[in-house]
C-alpha positions as CSV (number, residue, x, y, z in Angstrom):
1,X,98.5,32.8,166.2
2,X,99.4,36.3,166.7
3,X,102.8,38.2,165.8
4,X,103.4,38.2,169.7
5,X,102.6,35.0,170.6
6,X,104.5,33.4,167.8
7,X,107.7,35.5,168.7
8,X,106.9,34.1,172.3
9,X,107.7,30.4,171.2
10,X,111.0,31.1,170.3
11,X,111.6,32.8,173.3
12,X,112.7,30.7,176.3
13,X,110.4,28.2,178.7
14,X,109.2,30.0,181.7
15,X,107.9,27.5,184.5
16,X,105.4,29.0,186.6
17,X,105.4,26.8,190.3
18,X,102.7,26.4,192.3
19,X,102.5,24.2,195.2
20,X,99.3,24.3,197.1
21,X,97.5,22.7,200.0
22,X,94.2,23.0,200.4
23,X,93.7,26.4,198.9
24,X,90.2,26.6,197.8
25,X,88.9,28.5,195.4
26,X,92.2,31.0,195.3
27,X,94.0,28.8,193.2
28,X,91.4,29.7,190.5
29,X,91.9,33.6,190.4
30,X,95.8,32.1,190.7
31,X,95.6,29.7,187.9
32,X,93.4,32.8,185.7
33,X,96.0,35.1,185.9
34,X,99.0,33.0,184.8
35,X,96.7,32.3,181.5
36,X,96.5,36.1,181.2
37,X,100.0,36.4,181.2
38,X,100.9,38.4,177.7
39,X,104.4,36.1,177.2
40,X,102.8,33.1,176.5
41,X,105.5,30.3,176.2
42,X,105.1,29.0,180.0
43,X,104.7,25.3,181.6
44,X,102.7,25.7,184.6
45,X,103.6,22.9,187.4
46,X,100.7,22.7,190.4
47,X,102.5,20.1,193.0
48,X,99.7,19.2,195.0
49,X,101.0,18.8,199.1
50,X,98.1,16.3,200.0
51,X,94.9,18.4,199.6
52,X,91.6,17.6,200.3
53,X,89.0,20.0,199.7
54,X,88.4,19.2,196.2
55,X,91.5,22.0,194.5
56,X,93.2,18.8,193.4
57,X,90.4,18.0,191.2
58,X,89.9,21.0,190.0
59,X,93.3,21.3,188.3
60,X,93.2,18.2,186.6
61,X,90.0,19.4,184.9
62,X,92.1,22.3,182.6
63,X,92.8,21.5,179.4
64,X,96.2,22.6,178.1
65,X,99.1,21.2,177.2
66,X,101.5,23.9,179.3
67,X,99.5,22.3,182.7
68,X,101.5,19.2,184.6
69,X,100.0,18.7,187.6
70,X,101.8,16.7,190.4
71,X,100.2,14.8,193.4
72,X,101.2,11.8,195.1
73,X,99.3,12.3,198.0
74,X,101.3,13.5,200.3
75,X,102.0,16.4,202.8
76,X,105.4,17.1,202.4
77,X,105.7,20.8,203.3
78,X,106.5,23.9,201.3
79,X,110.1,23.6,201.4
80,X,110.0,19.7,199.5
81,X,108.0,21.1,197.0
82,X,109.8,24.3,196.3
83,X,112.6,22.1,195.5
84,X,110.7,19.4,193.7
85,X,110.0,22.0,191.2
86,X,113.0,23.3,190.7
87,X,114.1,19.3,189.6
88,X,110.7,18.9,187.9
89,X,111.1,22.2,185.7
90,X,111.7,22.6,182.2
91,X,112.2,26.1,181.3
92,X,115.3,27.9,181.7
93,X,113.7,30.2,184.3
94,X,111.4,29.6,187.3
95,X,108.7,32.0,188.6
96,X,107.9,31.5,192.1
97,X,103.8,31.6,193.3
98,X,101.6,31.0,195.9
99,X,98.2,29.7,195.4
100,X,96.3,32.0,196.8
101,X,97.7,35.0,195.3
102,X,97.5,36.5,191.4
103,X,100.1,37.5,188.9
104,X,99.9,40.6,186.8
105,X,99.9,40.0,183.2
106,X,102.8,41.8,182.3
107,X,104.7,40.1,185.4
108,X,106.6,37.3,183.7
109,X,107.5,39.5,180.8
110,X,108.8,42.3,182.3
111,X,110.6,40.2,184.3
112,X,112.3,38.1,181.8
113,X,113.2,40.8,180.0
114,X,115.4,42.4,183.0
115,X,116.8,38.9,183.0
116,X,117.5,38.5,179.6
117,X,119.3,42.0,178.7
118,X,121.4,41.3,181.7
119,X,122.8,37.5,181.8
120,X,124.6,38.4,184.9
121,X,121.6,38.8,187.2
122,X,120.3,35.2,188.9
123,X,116.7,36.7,190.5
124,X,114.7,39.3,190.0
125,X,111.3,40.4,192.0
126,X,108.6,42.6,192.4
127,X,106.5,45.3,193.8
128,X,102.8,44.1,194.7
129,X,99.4,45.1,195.6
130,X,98.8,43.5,198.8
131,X,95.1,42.3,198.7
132,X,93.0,41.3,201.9
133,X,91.2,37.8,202.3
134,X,88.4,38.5,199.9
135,X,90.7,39.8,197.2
136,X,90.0,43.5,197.3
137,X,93.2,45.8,197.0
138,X,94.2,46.9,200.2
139,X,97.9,48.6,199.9
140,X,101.5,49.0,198.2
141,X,104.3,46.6,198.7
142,X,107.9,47.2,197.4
143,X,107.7,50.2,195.1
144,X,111.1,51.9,196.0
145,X,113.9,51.2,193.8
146,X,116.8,49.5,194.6
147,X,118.1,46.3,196.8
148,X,118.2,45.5,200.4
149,X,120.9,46.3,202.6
150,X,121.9,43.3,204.7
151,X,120.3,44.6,207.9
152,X,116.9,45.6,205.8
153,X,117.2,41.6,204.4
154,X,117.8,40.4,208.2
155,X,115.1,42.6,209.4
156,X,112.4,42.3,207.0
157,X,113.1,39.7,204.4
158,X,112.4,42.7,202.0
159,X,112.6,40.3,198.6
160,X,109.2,39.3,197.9
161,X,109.7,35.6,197.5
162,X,106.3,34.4,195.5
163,X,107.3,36.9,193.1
164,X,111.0,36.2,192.2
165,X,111.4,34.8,188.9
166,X,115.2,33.2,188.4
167,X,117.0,31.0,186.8
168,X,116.3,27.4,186.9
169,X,120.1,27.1,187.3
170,X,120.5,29.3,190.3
171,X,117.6,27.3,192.1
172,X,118.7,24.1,191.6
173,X,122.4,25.4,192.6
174,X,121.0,26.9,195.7
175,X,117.8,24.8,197.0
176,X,115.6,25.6,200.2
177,X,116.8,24.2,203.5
178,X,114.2,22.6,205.5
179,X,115.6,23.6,208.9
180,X,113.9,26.9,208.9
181,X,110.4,26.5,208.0
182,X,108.2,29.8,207.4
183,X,111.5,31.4,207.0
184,X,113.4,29.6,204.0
185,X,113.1,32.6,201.8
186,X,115.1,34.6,204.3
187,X,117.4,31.7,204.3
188,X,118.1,31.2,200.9
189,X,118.6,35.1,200.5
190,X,120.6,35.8,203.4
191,X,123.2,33.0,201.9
192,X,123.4,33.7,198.9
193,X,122.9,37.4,199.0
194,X,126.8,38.0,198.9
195,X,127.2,35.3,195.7
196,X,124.4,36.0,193.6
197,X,123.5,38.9,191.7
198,X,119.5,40.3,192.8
199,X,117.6,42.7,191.2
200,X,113.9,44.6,191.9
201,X,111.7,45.9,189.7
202,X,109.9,49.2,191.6
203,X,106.0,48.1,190.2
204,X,103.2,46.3,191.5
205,X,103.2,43.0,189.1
206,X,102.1,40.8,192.0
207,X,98.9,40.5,193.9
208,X,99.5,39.3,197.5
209,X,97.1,38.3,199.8
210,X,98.9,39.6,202.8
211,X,96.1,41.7,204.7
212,X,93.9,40.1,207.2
213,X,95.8,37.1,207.0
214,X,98.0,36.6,210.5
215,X,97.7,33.2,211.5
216,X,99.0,33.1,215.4
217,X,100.8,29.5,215.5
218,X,102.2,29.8,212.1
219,X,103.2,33.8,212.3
220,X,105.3,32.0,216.1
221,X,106.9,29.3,213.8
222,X,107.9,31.9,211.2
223,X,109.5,34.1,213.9
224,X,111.2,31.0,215.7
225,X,112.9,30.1,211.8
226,X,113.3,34.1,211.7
227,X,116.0,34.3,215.0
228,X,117.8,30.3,213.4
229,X,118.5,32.8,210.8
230,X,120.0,35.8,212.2
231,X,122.1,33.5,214.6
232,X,123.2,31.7,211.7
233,X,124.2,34.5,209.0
234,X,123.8,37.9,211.4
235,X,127.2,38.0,212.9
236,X,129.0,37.5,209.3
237,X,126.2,40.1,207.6
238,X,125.6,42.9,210.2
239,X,127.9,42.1,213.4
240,X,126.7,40.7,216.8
241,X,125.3,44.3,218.2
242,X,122.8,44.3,215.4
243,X,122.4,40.6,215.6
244,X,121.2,40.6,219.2
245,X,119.1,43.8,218.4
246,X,117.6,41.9,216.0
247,X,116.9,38.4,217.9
248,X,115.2,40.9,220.7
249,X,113.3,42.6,217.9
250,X,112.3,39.7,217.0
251,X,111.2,38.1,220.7
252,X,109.3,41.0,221.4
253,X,107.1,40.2,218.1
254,X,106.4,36.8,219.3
255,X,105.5,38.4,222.3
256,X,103.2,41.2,220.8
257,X,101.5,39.0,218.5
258,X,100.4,36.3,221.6
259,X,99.2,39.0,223.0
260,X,97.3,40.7,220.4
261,X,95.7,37.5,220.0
262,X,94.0,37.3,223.4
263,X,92.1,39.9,222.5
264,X,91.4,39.0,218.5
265,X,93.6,41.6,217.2
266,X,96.3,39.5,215.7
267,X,95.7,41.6,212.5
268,X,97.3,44.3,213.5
269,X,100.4,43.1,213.3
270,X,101.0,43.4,209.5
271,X,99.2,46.6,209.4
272,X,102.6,48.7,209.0
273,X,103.6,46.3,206.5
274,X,102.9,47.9,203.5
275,X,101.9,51.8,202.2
276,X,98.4,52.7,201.9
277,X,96.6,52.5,198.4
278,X,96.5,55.6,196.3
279,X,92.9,56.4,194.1
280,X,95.7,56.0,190.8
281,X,96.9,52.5,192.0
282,X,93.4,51.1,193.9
283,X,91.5,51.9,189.9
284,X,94.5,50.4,188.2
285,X,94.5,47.0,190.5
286,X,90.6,46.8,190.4
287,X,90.8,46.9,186.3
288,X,93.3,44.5,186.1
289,X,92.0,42.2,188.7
290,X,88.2,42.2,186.7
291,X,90.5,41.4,183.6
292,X,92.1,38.4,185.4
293,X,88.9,37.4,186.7
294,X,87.5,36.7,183.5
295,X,90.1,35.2,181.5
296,X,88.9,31.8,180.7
297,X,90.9,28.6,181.7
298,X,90.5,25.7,179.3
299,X,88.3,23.1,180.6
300,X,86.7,25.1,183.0
């Protein structure tokens, strides 16, 4: 054992949730690049939701001791799970991912270290490359410094939520509420933005498969848990002008996106979502991404 990786097993538990429902073969590349994480003293948790096209047993094929994987065949939902992790978790922190995204390997260091030099932050995310459906890099998430402004959170959810890694403390304190589905980040931001401390680190340590990816009757669902939101926390956050302006913004997206779909161009919608890719950033994201890609996963 290295130096590194012995000083890493003194260091805290990081648990690394991933819930997953029928994901495919993009829990692999997810699964790769938490083993290529350089801080090495992690428990990954994979909470199956009831999947049926064969991911399940794939997980239960890796051989590693840091690996617990959950099922008991169910489709609970997102939210159940989010919180199922946060009981089932042993570290002292959580990281947050989806399954069909990847992690940079210097993700869950960099952001325990933020975390650790300063005990009075609860949450800390990232900046991401934002990959299309076949996992090619397709643009810049989340690179400007700083926090969001209540309207900003409101507006645009602006934390990345697969990429926040907190305390397990400050999730089991403040769990997901299942009356706003698609929209329980936003949720669980918006109340505790004013009670817990948040900070963002300006760099692209997540790989989110964003582009390309607009489904139309769960985009509606997310905007319909979007508006429970403002109604509920707008007034107190931003007033009732900017809370109506925001519920209209809001209506008029449901609107634009049924009728983008008509026509097939439903992908559209997220194409202001995120910067365009620099030649620096697209070489730096393809090297690491070929790096991930080939980091080998015990019992695979």
């Amino acid at each position: 054992m290295s130096r590194s990786q012995d000083s890493d097993m003194l260091a805290p538990v990081v648990t690394i949730g991933i819930p997953f429902f029928n994901p495919g073969s993009y829990i692999e590349d997810a699964i790769r690049s938490v083993f290529a994480q350089t801080y090495t003293n992690w428990e990954l948790i994979l909470i199956d939701d009831g999947s049926q096209d064969g991911s399940l047993e794939r997980v239960r094929s890796i051989v590693d001791p840091r690996v617990r994987v959950i099922s008991d065949g169910k489709n609970l939902g997102l939210v159940d799970r989010l919180n199922q992790i946060a009981q089932l978790a042993s570290g002292q922190f959580i990281a947050r991912m989806d399954a069909d995204d990847l992690m940079h390997p210097e993700r869950i260091a960099k952001q325990l270290k933020l975390l650790q030099t300063h005990p009075e932050l609860d949450v800390v995310d990232t900046g991401a490359y934002i990959l299309d459906m076949k996992g090619n890099p397709a643009g810049l998430l989340g690179l400007k410094p700083g926090l969001p402004t209540p309207l900003k959170l409101l507006k645009r959810g602006e934390i990345l939520h697969p990429s926040v890694l907190a305390r397990k403390k400050w999730f089991v304190e403040n769990p997901y509420d299942p009356v706003y589905p698609r929209a329980e980040d936003r949720e669980l931001f918006a109340r505790t933005y004013y009670t817990s401390n948040f900070a963002h680190i300006p760099e692209p340590l997540y790989f989110y498969r964003f582009a390309g990816n607009v489904r139309l009757k769960p985009y509606l669902s997310s905007y319909s848990s979007e508006r429970k939101v403002l109604l509920r926390y707008g007034p107190d956050m931003v007033g009732w002008p900017w809370t109506f302006a925001l519920y209209a913004r809001s209506l008029v997206k449901s609107g634009i996106l049924i009728g983008l779909s008509w026509f097939g161009l439903e992908q559209n919608v997220t194409r202001r979502s995120y910067e365009s890719l620099d030649e620096q950033h697209q070489n730096e994201a393809v090297i690491v991404l070929e790096r991930i890609r080939k980091q080998h996963v015990p019992g695979w």
